[in-house]
PyMOL commands that place a pseudoatom at each C-alpha (Angstrom):
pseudoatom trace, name=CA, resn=UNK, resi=1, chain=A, elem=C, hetatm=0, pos=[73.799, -67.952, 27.870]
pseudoatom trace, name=CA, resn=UNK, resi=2, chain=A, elem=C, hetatm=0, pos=[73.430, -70.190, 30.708]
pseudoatom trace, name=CA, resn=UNK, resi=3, chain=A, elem=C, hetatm=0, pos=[70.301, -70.316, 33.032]
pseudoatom trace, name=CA, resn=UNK, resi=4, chain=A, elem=C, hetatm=0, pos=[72.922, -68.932, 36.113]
pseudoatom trace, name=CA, resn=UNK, resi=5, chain=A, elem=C, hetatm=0, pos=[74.134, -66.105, 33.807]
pseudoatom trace, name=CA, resn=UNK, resi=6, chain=A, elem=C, hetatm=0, pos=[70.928, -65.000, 33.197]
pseudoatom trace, name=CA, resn=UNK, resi=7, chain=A, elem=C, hetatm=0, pos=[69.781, -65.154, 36.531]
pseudoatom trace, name=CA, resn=UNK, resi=8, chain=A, elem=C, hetatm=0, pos=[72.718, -62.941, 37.654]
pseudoatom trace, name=CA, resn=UNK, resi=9, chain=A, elem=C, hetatm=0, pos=[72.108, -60.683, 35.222]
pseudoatom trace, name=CA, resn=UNK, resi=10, chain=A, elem=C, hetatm=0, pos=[68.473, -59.998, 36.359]
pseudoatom trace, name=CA, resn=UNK, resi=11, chain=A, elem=C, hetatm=0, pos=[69.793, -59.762, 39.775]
pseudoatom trace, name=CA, resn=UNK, resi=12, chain=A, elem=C, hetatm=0, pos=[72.336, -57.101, 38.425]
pseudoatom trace, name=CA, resn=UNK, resi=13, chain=A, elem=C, hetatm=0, pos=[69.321, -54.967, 36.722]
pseudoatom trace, name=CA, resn=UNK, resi=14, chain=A, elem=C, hetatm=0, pos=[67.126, -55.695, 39.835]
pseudoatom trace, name=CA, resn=UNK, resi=15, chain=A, elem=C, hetatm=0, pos=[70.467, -53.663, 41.698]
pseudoatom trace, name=CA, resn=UNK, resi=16, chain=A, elem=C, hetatm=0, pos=[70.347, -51.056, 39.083]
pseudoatom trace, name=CA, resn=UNK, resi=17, chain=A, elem=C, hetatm=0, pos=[66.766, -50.548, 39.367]
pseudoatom trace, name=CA, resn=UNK, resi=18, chain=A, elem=C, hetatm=0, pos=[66.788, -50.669, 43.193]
pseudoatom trace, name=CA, resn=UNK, resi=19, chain=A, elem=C, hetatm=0, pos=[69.325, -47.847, 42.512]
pseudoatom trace, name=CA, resn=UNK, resi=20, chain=A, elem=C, hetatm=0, pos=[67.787, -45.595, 40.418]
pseudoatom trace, name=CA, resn=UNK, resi=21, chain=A, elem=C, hetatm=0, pos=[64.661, -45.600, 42.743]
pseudoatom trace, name=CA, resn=UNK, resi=22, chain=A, elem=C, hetatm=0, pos=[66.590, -44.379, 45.678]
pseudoatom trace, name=CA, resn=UNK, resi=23, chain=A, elem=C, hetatm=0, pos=[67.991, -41.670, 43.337]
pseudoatom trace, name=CA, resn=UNK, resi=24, chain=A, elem=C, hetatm=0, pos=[64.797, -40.519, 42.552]
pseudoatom trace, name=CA, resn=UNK, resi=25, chain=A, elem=C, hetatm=0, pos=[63.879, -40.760, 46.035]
pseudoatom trace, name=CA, resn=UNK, resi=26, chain=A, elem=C, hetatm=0, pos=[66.604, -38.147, 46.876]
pseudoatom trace, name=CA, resn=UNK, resi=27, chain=A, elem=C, hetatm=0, pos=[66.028, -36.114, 43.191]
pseudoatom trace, name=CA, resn=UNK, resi=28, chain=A, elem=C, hetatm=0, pos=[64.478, -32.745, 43.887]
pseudoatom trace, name=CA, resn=UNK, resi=29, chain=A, elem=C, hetatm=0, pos=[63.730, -31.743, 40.397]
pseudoatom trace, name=CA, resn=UNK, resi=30, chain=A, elem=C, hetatm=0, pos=[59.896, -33.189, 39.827]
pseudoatom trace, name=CA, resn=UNK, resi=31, chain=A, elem=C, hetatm=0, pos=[61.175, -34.199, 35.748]
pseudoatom trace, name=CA, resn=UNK, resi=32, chain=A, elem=C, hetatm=0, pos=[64.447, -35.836, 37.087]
pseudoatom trace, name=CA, resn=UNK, resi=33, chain=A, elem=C, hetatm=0, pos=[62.754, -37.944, 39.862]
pseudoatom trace, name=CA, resn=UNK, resi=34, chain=A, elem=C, hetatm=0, pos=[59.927, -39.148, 37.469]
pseudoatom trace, name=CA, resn=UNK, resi=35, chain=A, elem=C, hetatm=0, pos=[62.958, -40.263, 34.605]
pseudoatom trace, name=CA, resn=UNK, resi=36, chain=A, elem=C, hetatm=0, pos=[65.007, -42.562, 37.213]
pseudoatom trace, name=CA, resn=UNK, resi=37, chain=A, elem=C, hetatm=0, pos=[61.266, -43.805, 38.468]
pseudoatom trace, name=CA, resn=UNK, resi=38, chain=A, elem=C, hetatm=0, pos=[60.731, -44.918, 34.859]
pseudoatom trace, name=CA, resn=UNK, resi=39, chain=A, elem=C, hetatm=0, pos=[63.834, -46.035, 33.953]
pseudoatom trace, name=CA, resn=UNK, resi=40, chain=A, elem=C, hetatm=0, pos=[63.899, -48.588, 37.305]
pseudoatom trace, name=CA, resn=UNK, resi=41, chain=A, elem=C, hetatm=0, pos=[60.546, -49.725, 36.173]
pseudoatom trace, name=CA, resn=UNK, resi=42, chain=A, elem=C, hetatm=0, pos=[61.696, -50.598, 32.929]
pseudoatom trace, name=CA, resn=UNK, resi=43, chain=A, elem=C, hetatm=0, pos=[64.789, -52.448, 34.197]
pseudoatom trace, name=CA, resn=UNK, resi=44, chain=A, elem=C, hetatm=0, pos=[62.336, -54.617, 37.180]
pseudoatom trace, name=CA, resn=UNK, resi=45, chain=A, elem=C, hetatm=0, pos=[60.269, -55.286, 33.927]
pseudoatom trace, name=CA, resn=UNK, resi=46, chain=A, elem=C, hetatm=0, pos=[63.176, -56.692, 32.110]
pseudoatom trace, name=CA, resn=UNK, resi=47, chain=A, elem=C, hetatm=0, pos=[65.012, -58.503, 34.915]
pseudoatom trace, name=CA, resn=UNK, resi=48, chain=A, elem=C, hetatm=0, pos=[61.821, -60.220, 35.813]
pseudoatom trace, name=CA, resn=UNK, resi=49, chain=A, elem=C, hetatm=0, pos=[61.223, -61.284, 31.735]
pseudoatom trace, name=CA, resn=UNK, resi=50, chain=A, elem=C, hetatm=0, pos=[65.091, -62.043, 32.102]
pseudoatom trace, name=CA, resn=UNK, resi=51, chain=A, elem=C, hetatm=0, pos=[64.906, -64.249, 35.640]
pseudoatom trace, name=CA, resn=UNK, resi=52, chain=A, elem=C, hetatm=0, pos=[61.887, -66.179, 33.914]
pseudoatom trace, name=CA, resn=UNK, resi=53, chain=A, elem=C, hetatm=0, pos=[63.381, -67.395, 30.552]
pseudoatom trace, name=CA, resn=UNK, resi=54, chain=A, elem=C, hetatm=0, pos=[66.206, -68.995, 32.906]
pseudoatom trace, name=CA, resn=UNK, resi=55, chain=A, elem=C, hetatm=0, pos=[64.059, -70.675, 34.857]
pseudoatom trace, name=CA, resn=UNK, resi=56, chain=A, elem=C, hetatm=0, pos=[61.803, -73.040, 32.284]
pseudoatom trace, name=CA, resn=UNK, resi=57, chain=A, elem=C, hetatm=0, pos=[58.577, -70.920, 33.053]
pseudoatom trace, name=CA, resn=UNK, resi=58, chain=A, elem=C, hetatm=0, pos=[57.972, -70.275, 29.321]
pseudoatom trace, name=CA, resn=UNK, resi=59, chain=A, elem=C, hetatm=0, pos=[54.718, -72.590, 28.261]
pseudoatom trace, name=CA, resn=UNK, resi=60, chain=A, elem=C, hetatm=0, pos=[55.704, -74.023, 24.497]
pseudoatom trace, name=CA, resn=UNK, resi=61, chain=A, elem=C, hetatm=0, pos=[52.146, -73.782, 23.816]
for i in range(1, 61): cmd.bond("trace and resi %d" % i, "trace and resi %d" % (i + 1))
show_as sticks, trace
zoom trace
């Protein structure tokens, strides 16, 4: 995959996750809201592993 596809697909989770935290914002079930909270901090975690690898920041040593 190229370096711009994987940048647009971190910006894509980064959406998703932005998403899910405004769900859980508006959740009223306590279990609910702390799932989506999860889940979006999963998906920042990957899109900002994903936006690095695209960008050369990985050290070869």
């Amino acid at each position: 995959m190229s370096a711009a596809g994987e940048s647009g697909r971190a910006q894509q989770m980064r959406a998703k996750a932005q998403d899910l935290e405004q769900a859980a914002e508006r959740a009223t079930d306590p279990q609910e809201r702390q799932r989506l909270k999860d889940k979006a901090r999963q998906l920042k975690e990957q899109s900002e592993h994903a936006g690095s690898t695209g960008k050369g920041n990985i050290d070869p040593m």
